[in-house]
C-alpha positions as CSV (number, residue, x, y, z in Angstrom):
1,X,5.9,79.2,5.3
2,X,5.0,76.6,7.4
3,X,2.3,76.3,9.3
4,X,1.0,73.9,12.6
5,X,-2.4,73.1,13.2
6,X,-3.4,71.0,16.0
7,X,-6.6,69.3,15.7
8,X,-6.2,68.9,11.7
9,X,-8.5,66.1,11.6
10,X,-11.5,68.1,13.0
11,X,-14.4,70.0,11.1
12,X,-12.1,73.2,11.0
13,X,-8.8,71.7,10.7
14,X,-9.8,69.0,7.7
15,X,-10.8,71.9,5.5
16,X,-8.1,74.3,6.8
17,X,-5.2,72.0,5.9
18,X,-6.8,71.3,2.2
19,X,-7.0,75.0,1.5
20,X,-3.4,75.7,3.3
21,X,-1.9,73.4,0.6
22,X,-3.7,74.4,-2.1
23,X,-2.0,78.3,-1.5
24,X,1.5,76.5,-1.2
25,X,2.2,76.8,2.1
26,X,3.9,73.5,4.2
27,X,1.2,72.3,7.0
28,X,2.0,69.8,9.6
29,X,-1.1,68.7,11.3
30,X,-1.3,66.9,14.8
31,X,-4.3,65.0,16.5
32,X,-5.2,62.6,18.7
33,X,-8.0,61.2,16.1
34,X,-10.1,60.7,19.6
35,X,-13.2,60.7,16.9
36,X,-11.5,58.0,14.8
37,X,-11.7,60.3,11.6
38,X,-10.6,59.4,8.5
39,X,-10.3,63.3,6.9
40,X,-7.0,63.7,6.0
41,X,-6.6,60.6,3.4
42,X,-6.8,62.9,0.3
43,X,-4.1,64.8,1.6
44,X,-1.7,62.3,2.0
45,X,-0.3,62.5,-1.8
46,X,0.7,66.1,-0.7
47,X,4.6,66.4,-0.5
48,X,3.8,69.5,1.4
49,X,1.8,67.7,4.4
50,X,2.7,66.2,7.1
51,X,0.3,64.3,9.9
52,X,1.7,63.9,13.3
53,X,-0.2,61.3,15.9
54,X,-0.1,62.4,19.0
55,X,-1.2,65.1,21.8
56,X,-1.2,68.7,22.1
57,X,-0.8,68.4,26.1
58,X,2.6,66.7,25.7
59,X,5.4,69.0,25.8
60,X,8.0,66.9,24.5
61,X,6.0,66.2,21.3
62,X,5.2,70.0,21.0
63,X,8.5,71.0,22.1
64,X,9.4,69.2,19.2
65,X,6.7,70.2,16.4
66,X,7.1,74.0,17.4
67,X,10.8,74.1,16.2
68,X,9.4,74.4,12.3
69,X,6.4,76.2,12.5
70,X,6.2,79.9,11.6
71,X,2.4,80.2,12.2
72,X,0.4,78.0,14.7
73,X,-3.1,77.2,13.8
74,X,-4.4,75.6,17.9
75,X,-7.9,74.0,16.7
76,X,-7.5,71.3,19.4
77,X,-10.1,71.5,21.3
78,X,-13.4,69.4,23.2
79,X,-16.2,71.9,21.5
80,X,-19.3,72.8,22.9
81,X,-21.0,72.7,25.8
82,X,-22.2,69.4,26.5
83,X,-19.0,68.2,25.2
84,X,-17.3,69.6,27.8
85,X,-19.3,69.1,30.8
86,X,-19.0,65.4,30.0
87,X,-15.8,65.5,30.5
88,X,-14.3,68.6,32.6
89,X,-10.9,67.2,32.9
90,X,-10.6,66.9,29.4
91,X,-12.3,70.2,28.2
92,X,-9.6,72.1,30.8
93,X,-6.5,70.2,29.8
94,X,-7.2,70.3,26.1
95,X,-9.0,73.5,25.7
96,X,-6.9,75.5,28.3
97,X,-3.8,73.9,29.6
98,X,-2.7,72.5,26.3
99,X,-2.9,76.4,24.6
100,X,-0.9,77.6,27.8
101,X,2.1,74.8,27.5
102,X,2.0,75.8,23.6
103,X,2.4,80.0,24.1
104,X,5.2,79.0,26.9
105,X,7.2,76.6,24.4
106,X,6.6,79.0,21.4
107,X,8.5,81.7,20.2
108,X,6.7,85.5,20.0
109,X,8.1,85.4,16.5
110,X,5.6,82.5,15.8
111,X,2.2,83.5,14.6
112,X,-0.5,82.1,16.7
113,X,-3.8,82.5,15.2
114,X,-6.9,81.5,17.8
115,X,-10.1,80.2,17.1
116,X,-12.3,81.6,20.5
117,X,-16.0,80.9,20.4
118,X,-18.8,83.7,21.0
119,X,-19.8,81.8,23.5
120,X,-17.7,83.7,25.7
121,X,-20.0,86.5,25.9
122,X,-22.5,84.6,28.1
123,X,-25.4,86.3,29.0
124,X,-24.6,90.0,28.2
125,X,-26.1,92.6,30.6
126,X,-25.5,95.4,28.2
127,X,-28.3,94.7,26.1
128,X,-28.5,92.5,22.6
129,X,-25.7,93.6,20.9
130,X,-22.2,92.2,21.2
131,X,-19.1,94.3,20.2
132,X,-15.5,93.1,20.6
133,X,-15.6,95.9,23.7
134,X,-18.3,93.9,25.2
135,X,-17.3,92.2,28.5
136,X,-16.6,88.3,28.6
137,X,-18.7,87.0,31.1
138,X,-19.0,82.7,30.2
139,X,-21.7,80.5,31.8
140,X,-20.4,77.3,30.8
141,X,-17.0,75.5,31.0
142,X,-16.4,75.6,27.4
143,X,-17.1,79.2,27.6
144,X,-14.9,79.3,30.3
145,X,-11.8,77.3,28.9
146,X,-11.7,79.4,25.7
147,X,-12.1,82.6,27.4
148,X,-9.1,81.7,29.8
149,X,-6.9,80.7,27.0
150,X,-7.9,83.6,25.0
151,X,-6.6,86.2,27.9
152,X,-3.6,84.2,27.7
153,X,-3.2,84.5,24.2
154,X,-4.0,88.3,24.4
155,X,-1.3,89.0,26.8
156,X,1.4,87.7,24.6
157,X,2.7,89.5,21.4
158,X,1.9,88.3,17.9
159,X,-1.3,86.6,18.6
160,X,-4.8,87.3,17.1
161,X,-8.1,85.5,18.2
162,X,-11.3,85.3,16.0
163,X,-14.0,85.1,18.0
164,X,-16.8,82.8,16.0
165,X,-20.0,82.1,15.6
166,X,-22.1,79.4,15.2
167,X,-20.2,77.3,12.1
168,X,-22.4,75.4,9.8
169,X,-21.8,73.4,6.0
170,X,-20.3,70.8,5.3
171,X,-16.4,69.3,6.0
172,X,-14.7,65.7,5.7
173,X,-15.1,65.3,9.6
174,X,-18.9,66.4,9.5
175,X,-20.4,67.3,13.0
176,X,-24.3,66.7,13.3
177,X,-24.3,68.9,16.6
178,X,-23.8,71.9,15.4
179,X,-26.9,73.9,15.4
180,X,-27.6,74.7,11.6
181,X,-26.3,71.0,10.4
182,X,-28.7,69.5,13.0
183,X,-31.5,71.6,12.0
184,X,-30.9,70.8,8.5
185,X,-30.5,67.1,9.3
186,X,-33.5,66.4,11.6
187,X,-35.8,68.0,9.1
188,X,-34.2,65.5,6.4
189,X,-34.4,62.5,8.3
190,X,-37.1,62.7,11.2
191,X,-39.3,65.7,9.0
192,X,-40.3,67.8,12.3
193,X,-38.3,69.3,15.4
194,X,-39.8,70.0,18.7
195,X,-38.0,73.7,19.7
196,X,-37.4,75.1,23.1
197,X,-36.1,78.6,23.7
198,X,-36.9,79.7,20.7
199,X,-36.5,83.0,20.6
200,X,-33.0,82.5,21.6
201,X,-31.3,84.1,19.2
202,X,-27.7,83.3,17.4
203,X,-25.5,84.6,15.0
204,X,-23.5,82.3,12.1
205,X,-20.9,81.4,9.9
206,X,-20.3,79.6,7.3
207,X,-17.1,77.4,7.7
208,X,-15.7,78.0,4.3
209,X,-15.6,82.0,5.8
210,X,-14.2,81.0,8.9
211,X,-11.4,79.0,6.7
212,X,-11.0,82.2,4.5
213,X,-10.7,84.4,7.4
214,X,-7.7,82.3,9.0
215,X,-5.9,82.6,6.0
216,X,-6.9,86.4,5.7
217,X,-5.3,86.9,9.3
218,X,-2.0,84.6,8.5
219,X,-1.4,87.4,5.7
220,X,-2.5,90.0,7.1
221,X,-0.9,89.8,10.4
222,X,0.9,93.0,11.1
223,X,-2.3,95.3,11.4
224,X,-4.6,92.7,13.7
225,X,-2.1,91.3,16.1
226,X,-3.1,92.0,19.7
227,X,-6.6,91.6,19.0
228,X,-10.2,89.6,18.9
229,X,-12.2,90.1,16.3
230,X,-15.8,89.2,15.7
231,X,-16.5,86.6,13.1
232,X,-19.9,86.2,12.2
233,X,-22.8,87.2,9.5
234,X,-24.1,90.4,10.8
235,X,-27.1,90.0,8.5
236,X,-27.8,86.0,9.7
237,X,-28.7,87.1,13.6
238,X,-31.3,84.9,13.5
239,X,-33.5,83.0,16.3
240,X,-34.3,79.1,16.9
241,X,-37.8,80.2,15.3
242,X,-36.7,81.7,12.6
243,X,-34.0,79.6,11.7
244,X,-36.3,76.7,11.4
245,X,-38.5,78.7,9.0
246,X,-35.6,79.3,6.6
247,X,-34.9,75.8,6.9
248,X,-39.0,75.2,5.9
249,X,-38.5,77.4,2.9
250,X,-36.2,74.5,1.3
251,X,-38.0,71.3,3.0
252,X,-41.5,72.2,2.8
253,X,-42.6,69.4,4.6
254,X,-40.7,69.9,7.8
255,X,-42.7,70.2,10.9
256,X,-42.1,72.7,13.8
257,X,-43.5,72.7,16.6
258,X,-43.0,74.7,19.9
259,X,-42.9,73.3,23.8
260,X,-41.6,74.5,26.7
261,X,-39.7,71.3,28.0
262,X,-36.3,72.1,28.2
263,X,-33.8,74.7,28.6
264,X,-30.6,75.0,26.1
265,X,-27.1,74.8,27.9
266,X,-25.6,77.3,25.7
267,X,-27.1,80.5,26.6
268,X,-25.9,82.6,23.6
269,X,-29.2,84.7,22.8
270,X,-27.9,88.2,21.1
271,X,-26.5,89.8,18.0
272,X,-23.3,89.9,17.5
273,X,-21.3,92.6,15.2
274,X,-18.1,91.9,12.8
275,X,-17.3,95.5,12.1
276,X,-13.9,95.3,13.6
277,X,-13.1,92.6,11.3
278,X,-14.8,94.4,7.6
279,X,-12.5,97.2,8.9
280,X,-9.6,94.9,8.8
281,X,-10.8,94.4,5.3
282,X,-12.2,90.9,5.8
283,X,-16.0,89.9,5.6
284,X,-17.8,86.5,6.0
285,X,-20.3,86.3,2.3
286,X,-21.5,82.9,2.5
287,X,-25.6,83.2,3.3
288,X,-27.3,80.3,5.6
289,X,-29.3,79.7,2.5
290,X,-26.2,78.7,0.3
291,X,-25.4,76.7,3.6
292,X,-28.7,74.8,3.8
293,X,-28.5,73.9,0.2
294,X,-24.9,72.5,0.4
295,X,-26.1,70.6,3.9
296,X,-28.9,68.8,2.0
297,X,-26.8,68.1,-0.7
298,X,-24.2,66.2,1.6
299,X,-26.8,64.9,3.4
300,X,-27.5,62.8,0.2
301,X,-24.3,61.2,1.0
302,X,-25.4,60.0,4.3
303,X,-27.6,56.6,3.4
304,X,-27.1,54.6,7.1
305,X,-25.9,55.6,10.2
306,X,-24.3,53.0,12.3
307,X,-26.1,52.4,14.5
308,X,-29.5,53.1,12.8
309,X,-31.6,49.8,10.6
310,X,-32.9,52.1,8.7
């Protein structure tokens, strides 16, 4: 089978692509390497693997790519919320346009399996808890954008979107901005965080399930086409606050302190529920305490930052 994932070189992608291989299928991975990463070297031996240069948003090179694939893997994507708002233009075309252009050129018989972000949710008016029934109402243009390309997904056959929480641990195209790796990091580095919100509460995954779980859809397509599913720890709805405290438990010496001098641009503050998903047979295992220990373990690996003396 072979298999196209745009984005390759990201957090997901760079761990998606090693794992794809290793299960014998053929990936072909395309990016713009707008981060200048360097994730995919180890790969390279792979007779199965193929890298591609280039950008989801141009149909010829898609056109092209699309031809081969049986299963499309769309990671491509400016992530988050500040990310975006930096740079609307570029969150719209990448995040939205480009996934429209790629279900127009595709065939329905090609497998397109979505990464959408909880995010969408926004602030949910139906209390706490967030089912896949529970309406999509996004705050923020990242929200936005995935939601929008998630409806136009949906409407298409032979499509299935997971819907994920917050990713943490570690991957060959690390990102510090996430919430658990920054977290883990400032308590490593600066020993103390200043919180705001925090009893904002989140829900999270580790990336090694959210890797699992596209493969679990890829062969398990037939019974979860047409669908979003929920992909999240149900027992790891924790808030800011408490997060930091598990965090404690491993780094004694971190310092947490409380203020109210800011407000958090991602608004996600509820539980969200994965039962649709364990019905599909599939479940994330991977506790934020295995993830903080594999984060300060990496973290090892991080002596000097570039722009840092010390």
């Amino acid at each position: 089978m072979n298999i196209l994932v745009t984005g390759g070189a990201g957090y997901l992608g760079s761990v998606l692509c090693e794992i794809l291989l290793d299960k014998g299928y053929n990936v072909t991975a395309i990016d713009n390497l707008i981060y200048r990463q360097k994730s995919l070297f180890h790969l390279c031996n792979n007779p199965n693997f193929d890298f591609v240069f280039g950008d989801v948003r141009d149909k010829s090179l898609m056109s092209k790519l699309l031809k081969n694939a049986d299963v499309v893997v769309p990671l491509a994507a400016i992530v988050g919320t500040s990310a975006c708002d930096s740079d609307p233009y570029l969150a719209t075309t990448t995040n939205l346009d480009s996934i429209k252009l790629l279900n127009k050129l595709r065939s329905k018989d090609q497998l397109v399996v979505f990464p959408m972000t909880n995010n969408g949710y926004g602030t949910p008016s139906c209390g706490n808890f967030c089912t896949e029934e529970t309406p999509l109402k996004p705050v923020t243009l990242y929200g936005k954008t995935k939601t929008d390309a998630e409806i136009e997904l949906l409407s298409s056959k032979n499509t299935i979107t997971l819907r994920l929480a917050s990713v943490f641990g570690m991957s060959p195209r690390l990102r510090l901005d996430l919430l658990v790796n920054h977290f883990v990091y400032t308590a490593l580095t600066d020993g103390y965080i200043v919180l705001f919100e925090k009893n904002f509460k989140r829900n999270f995954v580790h990336i090694r399930d959210v890797i699992d779980c596209f493969i679990f859809s890829i062969e398990n397509h037939k019974k979860m086409t047409g669908k979003a599913y929920n992909l999240g720890l149900d027992s790891e709805n924790l808030t800011k606050e408490e997060l930091a405290g598990k965090i404690k438990q491993h780094l004694p010496k971190f310092y947490i302190d409380f203020a109210e001098i800011n407000s958090d641009p991602d608004k996600r503050n509820y539980i969200v529920l994965s039962q649709r998903l364990k019905t599909a047979g599939f479940e994330a295992k991977k506790t934020l305490d295995e993830g903080i220990k594999e984060l300060i373990k990496g973290y090892q690996l991080i002596r000097r930052l570039e722009f840092k003396n010390i």
